[in-house]
PLY file of the C-alpha trace (Angstrom):
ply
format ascii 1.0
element vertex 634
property float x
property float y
property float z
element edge 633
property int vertex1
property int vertex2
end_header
35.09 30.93 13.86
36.74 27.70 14.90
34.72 24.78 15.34
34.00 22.95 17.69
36.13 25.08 19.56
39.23 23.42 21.30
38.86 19.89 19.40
41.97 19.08 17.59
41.07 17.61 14.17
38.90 15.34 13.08
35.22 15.39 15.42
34.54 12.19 16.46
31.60 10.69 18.88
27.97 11.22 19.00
25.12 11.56 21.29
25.92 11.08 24.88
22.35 10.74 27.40
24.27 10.29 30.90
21.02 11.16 32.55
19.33 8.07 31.17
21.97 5.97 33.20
23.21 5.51 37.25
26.21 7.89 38.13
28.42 5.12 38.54
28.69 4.35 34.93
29.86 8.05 33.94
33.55 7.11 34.71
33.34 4.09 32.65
31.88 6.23 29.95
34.68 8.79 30.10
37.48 6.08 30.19
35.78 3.93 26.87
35.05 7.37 25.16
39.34 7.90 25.43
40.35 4.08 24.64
37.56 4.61 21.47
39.05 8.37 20.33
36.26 9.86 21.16
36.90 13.76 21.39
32.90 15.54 20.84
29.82 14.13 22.38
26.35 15.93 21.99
24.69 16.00 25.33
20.97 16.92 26.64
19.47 16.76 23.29
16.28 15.27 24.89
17.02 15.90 28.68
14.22 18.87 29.16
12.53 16.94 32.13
15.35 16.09 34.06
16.95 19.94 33.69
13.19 20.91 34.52
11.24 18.65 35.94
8.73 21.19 37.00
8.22 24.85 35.63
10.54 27.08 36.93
12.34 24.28 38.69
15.71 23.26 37.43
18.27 20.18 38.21
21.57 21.36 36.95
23.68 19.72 39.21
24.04 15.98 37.52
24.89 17.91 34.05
27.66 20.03 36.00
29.26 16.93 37.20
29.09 15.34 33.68
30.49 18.12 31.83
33.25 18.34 34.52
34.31 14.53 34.00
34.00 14.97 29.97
36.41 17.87 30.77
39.14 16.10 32.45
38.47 13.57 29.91
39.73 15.49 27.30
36.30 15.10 25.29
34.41 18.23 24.62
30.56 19.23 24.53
28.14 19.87 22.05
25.60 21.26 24.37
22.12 21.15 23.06
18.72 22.94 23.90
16.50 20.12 25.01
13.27 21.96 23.16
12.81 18.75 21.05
11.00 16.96 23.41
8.98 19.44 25.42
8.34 17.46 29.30
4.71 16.19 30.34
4.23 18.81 32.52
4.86 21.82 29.56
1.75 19.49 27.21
-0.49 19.06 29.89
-0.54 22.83 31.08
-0.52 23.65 27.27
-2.13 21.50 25.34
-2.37 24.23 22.56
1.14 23.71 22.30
1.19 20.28 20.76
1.55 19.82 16.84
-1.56 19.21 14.40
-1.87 16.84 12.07
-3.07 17.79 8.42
-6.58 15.45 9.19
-6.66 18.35 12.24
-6.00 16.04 14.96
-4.10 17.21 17.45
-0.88 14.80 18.93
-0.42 14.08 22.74
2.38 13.87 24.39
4.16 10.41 24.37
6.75 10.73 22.15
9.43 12.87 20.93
8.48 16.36 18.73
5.51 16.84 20.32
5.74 20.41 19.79
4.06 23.50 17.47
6.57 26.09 17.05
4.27 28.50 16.40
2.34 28.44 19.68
3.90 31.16 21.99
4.15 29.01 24.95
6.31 26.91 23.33
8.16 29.90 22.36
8.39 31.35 25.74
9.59 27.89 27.44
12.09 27.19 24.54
14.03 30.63 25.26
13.51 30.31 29.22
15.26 26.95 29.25
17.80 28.27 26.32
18.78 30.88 28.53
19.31 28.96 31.85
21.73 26.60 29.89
23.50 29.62 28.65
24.02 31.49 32.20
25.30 28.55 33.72
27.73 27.09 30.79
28.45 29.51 28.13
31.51 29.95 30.15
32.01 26.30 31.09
35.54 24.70 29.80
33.90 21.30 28.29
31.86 23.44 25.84
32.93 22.79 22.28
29.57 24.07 20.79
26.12 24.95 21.06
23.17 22.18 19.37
20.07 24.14 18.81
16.86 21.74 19.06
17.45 18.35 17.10
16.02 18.21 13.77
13.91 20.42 12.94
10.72 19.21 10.58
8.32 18.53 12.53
5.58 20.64 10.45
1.86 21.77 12.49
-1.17 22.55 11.01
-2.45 24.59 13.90
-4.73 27.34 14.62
-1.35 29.47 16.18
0.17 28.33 12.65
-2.49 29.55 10.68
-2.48 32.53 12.21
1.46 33.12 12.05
0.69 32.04 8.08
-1.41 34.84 7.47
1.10 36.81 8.72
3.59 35.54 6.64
1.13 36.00 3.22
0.47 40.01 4.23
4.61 40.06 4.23
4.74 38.21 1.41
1.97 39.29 -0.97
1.15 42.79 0.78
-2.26 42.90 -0.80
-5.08 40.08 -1.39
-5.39 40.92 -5.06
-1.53 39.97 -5.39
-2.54 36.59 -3.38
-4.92 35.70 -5.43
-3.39 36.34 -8.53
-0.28 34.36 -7.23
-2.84 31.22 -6.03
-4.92 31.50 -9.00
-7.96 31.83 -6.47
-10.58 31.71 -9.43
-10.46 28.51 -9.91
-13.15 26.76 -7.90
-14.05 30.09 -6.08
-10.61 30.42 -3.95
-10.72 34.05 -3.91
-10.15 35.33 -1.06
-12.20 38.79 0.26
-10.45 39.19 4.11
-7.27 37.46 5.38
-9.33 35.48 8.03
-10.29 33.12 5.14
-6.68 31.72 4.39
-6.68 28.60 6.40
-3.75 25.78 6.71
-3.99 23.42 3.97
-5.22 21.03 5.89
-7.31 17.55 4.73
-9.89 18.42 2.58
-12.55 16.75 0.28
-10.36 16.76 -2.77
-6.95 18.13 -4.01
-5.22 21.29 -2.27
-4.12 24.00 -4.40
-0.92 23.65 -5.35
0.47 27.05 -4.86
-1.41 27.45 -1.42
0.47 23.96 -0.05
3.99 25.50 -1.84
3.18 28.71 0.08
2.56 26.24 3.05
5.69 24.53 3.02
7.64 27.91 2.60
5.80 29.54 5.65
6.63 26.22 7.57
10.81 26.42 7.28
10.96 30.07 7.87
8.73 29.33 11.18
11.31 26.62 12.01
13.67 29.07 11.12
12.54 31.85 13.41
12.95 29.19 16.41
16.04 28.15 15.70
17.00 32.26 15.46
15.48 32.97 18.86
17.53 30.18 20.92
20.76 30.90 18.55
21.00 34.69 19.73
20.08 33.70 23.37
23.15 31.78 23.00
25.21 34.11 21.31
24.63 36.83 23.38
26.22 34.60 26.69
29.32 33.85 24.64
30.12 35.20 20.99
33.08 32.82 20.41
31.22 29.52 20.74
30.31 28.17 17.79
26.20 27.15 17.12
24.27 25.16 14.53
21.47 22.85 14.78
21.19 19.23 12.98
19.82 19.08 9.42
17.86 15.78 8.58
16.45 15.17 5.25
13.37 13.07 3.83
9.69 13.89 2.41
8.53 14.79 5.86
11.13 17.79 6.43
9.53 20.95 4.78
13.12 22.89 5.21
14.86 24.79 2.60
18.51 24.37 3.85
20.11 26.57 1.76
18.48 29.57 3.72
19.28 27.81 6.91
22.86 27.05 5.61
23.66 31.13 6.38
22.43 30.87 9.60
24.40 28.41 11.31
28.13 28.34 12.06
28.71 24.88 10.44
26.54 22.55 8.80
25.44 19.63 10.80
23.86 16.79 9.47
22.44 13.02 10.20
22.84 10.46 7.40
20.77 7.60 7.68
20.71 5.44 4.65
17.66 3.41 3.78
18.91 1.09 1.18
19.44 -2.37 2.06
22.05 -2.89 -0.54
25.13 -0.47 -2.12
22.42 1.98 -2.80
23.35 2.56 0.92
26.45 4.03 -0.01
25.36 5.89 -2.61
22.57 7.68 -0.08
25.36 8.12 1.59
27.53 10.14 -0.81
24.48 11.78 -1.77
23.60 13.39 1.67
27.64 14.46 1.94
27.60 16.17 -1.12
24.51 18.05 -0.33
25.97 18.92 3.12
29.17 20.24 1.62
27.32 22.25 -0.85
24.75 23.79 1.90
27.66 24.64 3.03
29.16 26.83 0.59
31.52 23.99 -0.40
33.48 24.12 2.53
33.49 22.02 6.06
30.56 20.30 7.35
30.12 18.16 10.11
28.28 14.60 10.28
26.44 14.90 13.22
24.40 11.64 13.40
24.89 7.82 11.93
24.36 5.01 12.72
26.67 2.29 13.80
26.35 -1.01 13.34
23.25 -1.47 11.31
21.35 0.43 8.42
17.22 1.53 8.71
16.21 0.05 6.04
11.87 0.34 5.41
11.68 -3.79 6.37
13.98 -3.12 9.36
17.67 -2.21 10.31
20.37 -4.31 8.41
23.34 -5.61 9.84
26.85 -3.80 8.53
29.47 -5.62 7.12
32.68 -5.69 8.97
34.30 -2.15 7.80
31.29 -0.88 6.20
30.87 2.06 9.66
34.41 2.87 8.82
33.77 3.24 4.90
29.92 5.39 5.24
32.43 7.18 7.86
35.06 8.22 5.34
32.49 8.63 2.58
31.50 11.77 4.80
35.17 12.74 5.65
36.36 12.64 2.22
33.38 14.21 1.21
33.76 17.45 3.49
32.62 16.46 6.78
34.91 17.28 9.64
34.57 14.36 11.39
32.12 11.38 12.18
29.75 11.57 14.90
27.07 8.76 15.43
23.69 8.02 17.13
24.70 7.04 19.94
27.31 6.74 22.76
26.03 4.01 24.80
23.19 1.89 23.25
19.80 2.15 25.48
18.12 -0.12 27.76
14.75 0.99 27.21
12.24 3.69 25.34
11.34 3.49 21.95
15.39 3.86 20.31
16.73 0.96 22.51
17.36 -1.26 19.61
19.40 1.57 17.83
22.91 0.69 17.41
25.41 2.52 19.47
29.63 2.82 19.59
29.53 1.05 22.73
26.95 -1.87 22.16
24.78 -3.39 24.90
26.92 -6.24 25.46
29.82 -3.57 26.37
33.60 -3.13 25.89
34.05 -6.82 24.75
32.40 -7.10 21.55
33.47 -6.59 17.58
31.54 -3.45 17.15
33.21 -1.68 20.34
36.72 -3.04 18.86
36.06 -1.55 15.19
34.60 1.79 16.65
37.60 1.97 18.57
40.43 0.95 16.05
38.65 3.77 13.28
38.68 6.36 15.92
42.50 5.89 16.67
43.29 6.08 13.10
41.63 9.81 12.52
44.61 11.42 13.96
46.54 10.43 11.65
44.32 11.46 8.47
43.27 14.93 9.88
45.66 16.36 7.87
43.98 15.30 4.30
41.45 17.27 5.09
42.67 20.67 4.56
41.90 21.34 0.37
38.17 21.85 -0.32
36.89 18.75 -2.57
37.31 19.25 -6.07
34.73 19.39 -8.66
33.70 20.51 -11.66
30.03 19.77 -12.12
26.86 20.43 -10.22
23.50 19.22 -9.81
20.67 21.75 -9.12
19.28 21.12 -6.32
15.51 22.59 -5.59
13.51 22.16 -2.74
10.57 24.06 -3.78
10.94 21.78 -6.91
10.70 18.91 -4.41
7.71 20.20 -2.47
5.64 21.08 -5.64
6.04 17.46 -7.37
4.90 15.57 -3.90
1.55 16.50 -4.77
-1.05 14.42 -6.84
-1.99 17.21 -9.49
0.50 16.13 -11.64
0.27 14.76 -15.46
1.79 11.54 -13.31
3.86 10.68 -10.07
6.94 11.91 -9.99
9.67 11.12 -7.88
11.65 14.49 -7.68
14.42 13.30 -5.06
14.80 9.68 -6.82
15.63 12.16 -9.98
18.13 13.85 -8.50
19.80 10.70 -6.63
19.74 8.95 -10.26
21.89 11.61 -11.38
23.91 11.65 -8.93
23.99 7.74 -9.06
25.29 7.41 -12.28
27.96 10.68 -12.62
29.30 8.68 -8.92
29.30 5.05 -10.85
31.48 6.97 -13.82
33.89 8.36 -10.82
32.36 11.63 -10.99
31.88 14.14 -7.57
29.20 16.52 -8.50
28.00 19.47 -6.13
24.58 21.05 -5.52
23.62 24.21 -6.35
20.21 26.19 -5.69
18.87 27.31 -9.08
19.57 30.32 -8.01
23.34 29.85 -7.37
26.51 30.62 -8.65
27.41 28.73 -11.10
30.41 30.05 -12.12
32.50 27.56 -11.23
30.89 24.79 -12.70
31.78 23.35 -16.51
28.64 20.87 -16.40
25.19 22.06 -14.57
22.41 19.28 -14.66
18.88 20.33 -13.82
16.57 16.87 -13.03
13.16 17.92 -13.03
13.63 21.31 -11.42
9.77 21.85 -11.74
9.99 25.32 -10.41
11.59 27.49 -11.65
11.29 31.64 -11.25
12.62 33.77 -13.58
15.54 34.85 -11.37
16.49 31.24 -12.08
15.67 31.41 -15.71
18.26 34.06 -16.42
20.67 32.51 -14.33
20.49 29.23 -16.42
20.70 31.36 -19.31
23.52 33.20 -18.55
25.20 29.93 -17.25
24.85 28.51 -21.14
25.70 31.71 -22.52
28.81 32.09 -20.99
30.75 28.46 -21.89
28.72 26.39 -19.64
27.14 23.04 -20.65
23.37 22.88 -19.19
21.60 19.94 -19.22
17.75 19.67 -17.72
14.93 16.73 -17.43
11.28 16.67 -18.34
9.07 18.64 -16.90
11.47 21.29 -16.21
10.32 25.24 -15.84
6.88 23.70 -16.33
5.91 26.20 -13.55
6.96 29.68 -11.33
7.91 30.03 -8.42
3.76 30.39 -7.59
2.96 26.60 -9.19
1.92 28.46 -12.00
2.09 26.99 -15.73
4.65 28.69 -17.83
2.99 28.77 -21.25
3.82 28.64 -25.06
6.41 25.79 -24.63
7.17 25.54 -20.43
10.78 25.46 -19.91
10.61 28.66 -17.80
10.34 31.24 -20.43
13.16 28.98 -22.00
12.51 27.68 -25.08
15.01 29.81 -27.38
17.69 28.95 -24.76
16.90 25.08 -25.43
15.94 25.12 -29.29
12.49 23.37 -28.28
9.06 23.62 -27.51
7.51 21.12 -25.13
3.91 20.84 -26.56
2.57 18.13 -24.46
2.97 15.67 -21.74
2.39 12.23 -22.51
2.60 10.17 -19.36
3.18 6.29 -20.69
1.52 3.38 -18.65
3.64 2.32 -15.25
5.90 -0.66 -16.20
5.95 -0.17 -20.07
9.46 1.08 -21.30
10.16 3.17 -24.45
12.92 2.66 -26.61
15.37 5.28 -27.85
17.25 4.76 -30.52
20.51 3.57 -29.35
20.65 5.15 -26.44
18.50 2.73 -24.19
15.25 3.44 -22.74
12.80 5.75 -21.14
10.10 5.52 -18.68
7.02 6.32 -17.28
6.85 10.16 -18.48
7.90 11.35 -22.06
7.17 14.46 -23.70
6.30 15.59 -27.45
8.80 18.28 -28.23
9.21 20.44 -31.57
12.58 21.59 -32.51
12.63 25.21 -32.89
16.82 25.28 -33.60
18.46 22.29 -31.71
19.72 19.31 -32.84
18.15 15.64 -32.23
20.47 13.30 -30.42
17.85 10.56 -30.20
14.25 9.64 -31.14
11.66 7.62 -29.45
11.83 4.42 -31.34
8.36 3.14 -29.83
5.28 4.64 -28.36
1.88 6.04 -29.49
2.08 9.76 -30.82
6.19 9.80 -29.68
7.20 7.28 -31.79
10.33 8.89 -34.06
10.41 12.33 -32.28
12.68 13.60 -30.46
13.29 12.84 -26.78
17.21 14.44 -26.19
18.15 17.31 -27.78
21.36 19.76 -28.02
21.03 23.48 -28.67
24.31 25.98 -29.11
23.75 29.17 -27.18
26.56 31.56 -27.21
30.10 29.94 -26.10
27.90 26.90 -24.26
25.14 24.57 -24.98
21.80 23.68 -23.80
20.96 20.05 -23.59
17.41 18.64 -23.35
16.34 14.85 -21.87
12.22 15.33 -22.27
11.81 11.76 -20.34
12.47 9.62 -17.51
15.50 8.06 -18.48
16.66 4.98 -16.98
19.84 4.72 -15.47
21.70 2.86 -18.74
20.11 5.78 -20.73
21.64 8.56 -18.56
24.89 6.66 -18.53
25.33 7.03 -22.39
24.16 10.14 -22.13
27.27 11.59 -19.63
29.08 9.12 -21.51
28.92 11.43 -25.14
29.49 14.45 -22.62
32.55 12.82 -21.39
31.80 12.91 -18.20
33.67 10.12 -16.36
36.29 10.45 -13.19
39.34 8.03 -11.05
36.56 6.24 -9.99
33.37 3.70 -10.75
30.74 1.92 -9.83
31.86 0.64 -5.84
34.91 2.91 -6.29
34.33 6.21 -5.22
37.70 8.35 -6.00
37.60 11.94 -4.27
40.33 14.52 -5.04
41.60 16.96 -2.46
44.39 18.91 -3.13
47.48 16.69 -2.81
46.04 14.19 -1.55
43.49 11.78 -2.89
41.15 9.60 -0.97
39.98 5.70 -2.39
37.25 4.15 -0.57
37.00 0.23 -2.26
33.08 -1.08 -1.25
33.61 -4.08 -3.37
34.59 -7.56 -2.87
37.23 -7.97 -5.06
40.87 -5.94 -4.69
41.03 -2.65 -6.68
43.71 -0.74 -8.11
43.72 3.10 -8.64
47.02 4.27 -9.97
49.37 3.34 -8.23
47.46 3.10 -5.13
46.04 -1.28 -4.34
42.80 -0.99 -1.87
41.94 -4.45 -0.63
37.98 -5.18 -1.16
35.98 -3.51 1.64
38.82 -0.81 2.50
39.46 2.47 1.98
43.04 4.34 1.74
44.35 8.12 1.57
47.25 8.24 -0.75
49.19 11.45 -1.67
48.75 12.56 -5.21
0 1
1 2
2 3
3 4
4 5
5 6
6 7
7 8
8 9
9 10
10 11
11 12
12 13
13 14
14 15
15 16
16 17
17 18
18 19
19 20
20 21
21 22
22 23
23 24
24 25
25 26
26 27
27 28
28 29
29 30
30 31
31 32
32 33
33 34
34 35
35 36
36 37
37 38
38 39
39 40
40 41
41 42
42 43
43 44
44 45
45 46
46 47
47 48
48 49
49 50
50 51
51 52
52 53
53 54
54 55
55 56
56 57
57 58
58 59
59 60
60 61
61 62
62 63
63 64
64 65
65 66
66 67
67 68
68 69
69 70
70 71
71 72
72 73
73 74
74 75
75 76
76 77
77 78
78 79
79 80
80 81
81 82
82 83
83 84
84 85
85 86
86 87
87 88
88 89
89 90
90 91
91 92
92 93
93 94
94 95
95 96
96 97
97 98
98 99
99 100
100 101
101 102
102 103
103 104
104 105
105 106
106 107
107 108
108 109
109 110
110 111
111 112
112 113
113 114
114 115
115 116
116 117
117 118
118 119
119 120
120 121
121 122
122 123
123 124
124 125
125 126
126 127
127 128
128 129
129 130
130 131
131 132
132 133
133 134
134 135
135 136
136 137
137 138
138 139
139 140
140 141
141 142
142 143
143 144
144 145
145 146
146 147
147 148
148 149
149 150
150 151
151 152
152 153
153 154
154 155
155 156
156 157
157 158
158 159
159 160
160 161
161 162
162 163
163 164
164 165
165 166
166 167
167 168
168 169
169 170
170 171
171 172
172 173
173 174
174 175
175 176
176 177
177 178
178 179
179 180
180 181
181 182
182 183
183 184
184 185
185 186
186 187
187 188
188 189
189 190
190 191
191 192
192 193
193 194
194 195
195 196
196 197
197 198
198 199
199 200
200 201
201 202
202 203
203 204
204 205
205 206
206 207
207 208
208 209
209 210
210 211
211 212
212 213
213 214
214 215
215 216
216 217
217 218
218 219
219 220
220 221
221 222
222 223
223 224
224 225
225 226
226 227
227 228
228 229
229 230
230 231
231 232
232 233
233 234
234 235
235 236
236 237
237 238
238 239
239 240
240 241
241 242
242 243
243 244
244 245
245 246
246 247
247 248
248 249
249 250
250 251
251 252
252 253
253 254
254 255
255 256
256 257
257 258
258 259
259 260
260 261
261 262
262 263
263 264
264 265
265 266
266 267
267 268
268 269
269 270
270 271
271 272
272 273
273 274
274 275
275 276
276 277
277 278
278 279
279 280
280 281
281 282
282 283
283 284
284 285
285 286
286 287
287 288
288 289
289 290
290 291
291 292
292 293
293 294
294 295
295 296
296 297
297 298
298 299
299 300
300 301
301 302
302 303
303 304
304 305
305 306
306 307
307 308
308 309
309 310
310 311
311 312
312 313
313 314
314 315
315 316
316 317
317 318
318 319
319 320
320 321
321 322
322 323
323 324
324 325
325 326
326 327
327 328
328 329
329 330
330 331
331 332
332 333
333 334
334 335
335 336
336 337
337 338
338 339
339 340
340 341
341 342
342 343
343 344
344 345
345 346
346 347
347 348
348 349
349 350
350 351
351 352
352 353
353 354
354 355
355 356
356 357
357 358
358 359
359 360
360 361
361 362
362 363
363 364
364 365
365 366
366 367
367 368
368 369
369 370
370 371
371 372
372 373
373 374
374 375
375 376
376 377
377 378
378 379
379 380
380 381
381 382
382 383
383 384
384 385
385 386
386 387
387 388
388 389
389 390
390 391
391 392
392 393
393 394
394 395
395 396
396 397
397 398
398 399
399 400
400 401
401 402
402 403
403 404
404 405
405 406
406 407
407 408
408 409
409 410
410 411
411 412
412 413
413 414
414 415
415 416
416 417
417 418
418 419
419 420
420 421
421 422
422 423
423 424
424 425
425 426
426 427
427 428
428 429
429 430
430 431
431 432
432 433
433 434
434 435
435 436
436 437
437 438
438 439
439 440
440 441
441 442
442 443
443 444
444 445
445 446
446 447
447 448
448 449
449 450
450 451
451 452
452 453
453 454
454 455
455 456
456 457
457 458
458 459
459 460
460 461
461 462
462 463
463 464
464 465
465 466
466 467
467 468
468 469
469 470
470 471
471 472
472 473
473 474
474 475
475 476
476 477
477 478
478 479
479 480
480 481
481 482
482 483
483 484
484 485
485 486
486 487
487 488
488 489
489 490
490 491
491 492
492 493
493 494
494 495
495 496
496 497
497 498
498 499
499 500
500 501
501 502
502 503
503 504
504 505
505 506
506 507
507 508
508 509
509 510
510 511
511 512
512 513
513 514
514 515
515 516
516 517
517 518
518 519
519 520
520 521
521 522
522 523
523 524
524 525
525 526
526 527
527 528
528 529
529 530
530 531
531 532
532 533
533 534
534 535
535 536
536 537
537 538
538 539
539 540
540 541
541 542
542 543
543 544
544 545
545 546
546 547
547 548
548 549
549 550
550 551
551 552
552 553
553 554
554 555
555 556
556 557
557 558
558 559
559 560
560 561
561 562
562 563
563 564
564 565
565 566
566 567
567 568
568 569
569 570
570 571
571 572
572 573
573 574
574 575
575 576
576 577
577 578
578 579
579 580
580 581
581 582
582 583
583 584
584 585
585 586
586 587
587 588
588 589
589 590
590 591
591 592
592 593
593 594
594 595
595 596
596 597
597 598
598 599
599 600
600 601
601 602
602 603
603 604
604 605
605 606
606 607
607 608
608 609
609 610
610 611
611 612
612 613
613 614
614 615
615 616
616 617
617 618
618 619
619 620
620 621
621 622
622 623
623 624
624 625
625 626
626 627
627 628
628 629
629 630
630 631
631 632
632 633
């Protein structure tokens, strides 16, 4: 399927609200959007009142006119259901229908996801309005693609989800005897005797149970999922050639296990917002584009939301250096996106995002930002070509959800910080000029020389035997503490953790030995480790390096190597810190074009440099003046 159908090469644009702003100004949007190169905007993402401002009642007639001007513009339409941001009239008449909080309290209306995709009203109104859109434009010539909701996350703890989670446990499970064997429900008298007694995992006096919260999370991105479904085939059913997805977000709050939603959509769409005051920006950034590309089977993706002229950092949004939209741009591009969209069109006057930066800034046409968004978009036409090979790599990073969900908990030996893991991988392989993909545990990983598995906590033994026969095979695995320290149902994999893996690695891990916050411990020359260490007893593999200081680990062995077969199985049993994992890939020879500020992809013929420092750099042939980027043709 092409996509966004009729738009010529690279996607570029972002969220257009017209019906936040006088008629007048539409023409003046239409004539900036061509000067700027705009050729997609997303419209109606959160326009449910004004296409229904009473039940039943609908207002199409200012979105006709729109899409009829972005049409002789030249600009086509991403043309989303508005069901993010249900209108007061849908809470008030069902109150039912708003999302729970874990503490039980329910949310009122006032803000945006105020919703519980569980409760059928919601259900109902999301296909009614879904279906409306679709008679009236699925034929309409403007329409590039269908946007499905706006990112999805928004998890409820509800008595309609609770109910719909019991549901999902008899499908799951079959039989309460297999529940509470899977949930361990002996332990402080969780058995369960009728279904009626599973409840949400909401607040409670003391911890949850792991596996009922893992269960949880599960339950809540197939629910998701199921919404998404019903509005997609509404959709399809109107017109089968135009292309649908919805917008993937990512953070601690989003329970949603993309790689099943990956195989649902017609293109991955996602919104990078770095929070990293400093270069760590840029690495968030390559971090989110190679997880997009891999959701996405490695092919095209599409960066649906940035922002502009500023990064959301925790203290507060940060100003971008001249060039620096242009550079988190081309990260994405080079990266696999197909095209750069941004958050939004035409910055707002008023509600709660009016401070958000925008392509076409409050002060208007006349301004720097306006005159950079405009000279990057004008220069896209001429790249769209580069983007043609798939991006080229040779290692992966497993990447885990569940293992994600199941660390965010405080039952563990200590904190751990499952997505700052991964990113510190992926850190250092970028700062050695390395492009790594994801891959679900699960995956194929055929293609793949390296596979690295930080902390993949859970780990079933469908992903066992793939890791195994990964090593076995040639491949090089290498995997961080706590790693197969539990199944797929949270529980503890014994005689050595390691999933069942122990013989694959050479080792068994006999103990967790959390060290105190703030206290590092040395290895011999091979830096340091931190915060969580491991006593392991070699049982085959060789001993890279030993713990040169701490009670009980002091001179045992902390990274290990193990031959299996034609590969080999390496083992880091601690919280390295970044120097550490640097020597590490540095006696695996893993190093790229690029470095640290340099990031070097390879696609096909042609290879793209993206400079973030201040200083000139040279690769090859190829000179990139400090804050630039260049394509140059292998």
């Amino acid at each position: 399927m092409d996509w966004p159908k009729g738009v010529d090469g690279l996607s570029y644009g972002g969220d257009y609200n017209p019906e936040q702003w006088p008629e007048d100004v539409w023409g003046d949007d239409v004539l900036l959007m061509r000067e700027a190169g705009v050729n997609l905007v997303t419209v109606g993402v959160f326009a449910w009142a004004r296409l229904e401002p009473r039940e039943g009642e609908y207002d199409f007639g200012w979105l006709d006119r729109v899409l009829d001007k972005l049409h002789a513009g030249g600009i086509g339409v991403d043309l989303a259901t508005p069901t993010a941001s249900p209108p007061p009239w849908f809470t008030l008449a069902h109150p039912d229908a708003l999302n729970t909080r874990p503490d039980g309290v329910r949310q009122v209306h006032g803000s945006r996801d105020t919703y519980d995709v569980c409760a059928p009203a919601y259900r109902e109104a999301s296909l009614r309005i879904a279906a409306k859109l679709a008679e009236r434009y699925a034929g309409h010539p403007a329409l590039a693609m269908w946007h499905v909701h706006n990112e999805y996350g928004s998890a409820t703890y509800s008595e309609h989800a609770e109910r719909a989670f019991r549901v999902w446990l008899q499908e799951r499970y079959e039989t309460l005897e297999a529940l509470n064997e899977a949930w361990w429900g002996a332990f402080w008298s969780q058995h369960y005797s009728e279904w009626d007694q599973v409840l949400a995992p909401r607040a409670t006096q003391y911890l949850h149970n792991p596996a009922h919260e893992l269960d949880y999370k599960r339950f809540t991105s197939d629910a998701m999922l199921d919404h998404y479904r019903a509005q997609r085939d509404v959709l399809r059913a109107a017109n089968a050639e135009i292309p649908i997805t919805t917008n993937f977000v990512f953070g601690q709050w989003v329970p949603v296990d993309h790689w099943q939603w990956a195989g649902e959509v017609d293109l991955v769409a996602f919104d990078s917002y770095p929070s990293a005051p400093d270069e760590r920006a840029e690495q968030q950034s390559a971090l989110h584009a190679d997880l997009s590309r891999s959701w996405a089977g490695g092919g095209d993706w599409l960066l649906m939301e940035q922002a502009a002229a500023t990064i959301h950092s925790k203290d507060g949004a940060i100003a971008k250096a001249p060039g620096r939209m242009a550079r988190h741009s081309m990260i994405h591009i080079s990266r696999g996106s197909k095209g750069a969209m941004f958050f939004q069109w035409r910055a707002g006057r008023g509600g709660a995002e009016q401070w958000h930066s925008a392509l076409l800034p409050h002060a208007g046409r006349h301004t720097r930002m306006f005159r950079e968004v405009a000279e990057f978009g004008n220069t896209l036409p001429g790249i769209a070509h580069t983007v043609e090979s798939p991006v080229e790599s040779t290692v992966a990073i497993l990447w885990s959800p569940e293992s994600w969900w199941a660390t965010s908990g405080p039952h563990l030996p200590a904190p751990v910080d499952y997505l700052e893991n991964v990113a510190q991988i992926h850190r250092v392989l970028r700062d050695r000029g390395v492009v790594a993909d994801f891959v679900a545990p699960e995956g194929d990983l055929s293609k793949y020389t390296t596979v690295i598995a930080p902390t993949t906590y859970v780990l079933s033994k469908a992903a066992a035997e793939n890791l195994r026969w990964f090593t076995a095979g040639g491949g090089r695995l290498v995997a961080s503490y706590l790693t197969g320290a539990v199944d797929e149902h949270c529980q503890v994999w014994l005689d050595g953790y390691l999933g069942g893996l122990t013989d694959l690695f050479g080792v068994r891990v006999t103990e967790h030995l959390p060290q105190p916050a703030g206290e590092l411990r040395a290895l011999w020359n091979f830096g340091a480790a931190e915060r969580f260490c491991e006593l392991v007893e070699l049982r085959g593999a060789q001993c890279v390096t030993q713990y040169a200081t701490g009670n009980v680990i002091e001179n045992q062995p902390a990274v290990t190597v193990n031959p299996v077969g034609q590969g080999e199985a390496w083992y880091v049993s601690c919280k390295l810190v970044d120097e550490a994992w640097d020597r590490l890939f540095e006696e695996l020879k893993l190093t790229g074009p690029g470095g640290r500020g340099v990031d070097v992809v390879d696609r096909g013929r042609w290879r793209f440099i993206l400079n973030h420092t201040e200083q000139e750099t040279q690769v090859g042939n190829v000179i990139v003046p400090a804050g630039s980027w260049a394509v140059d043709e292998r």
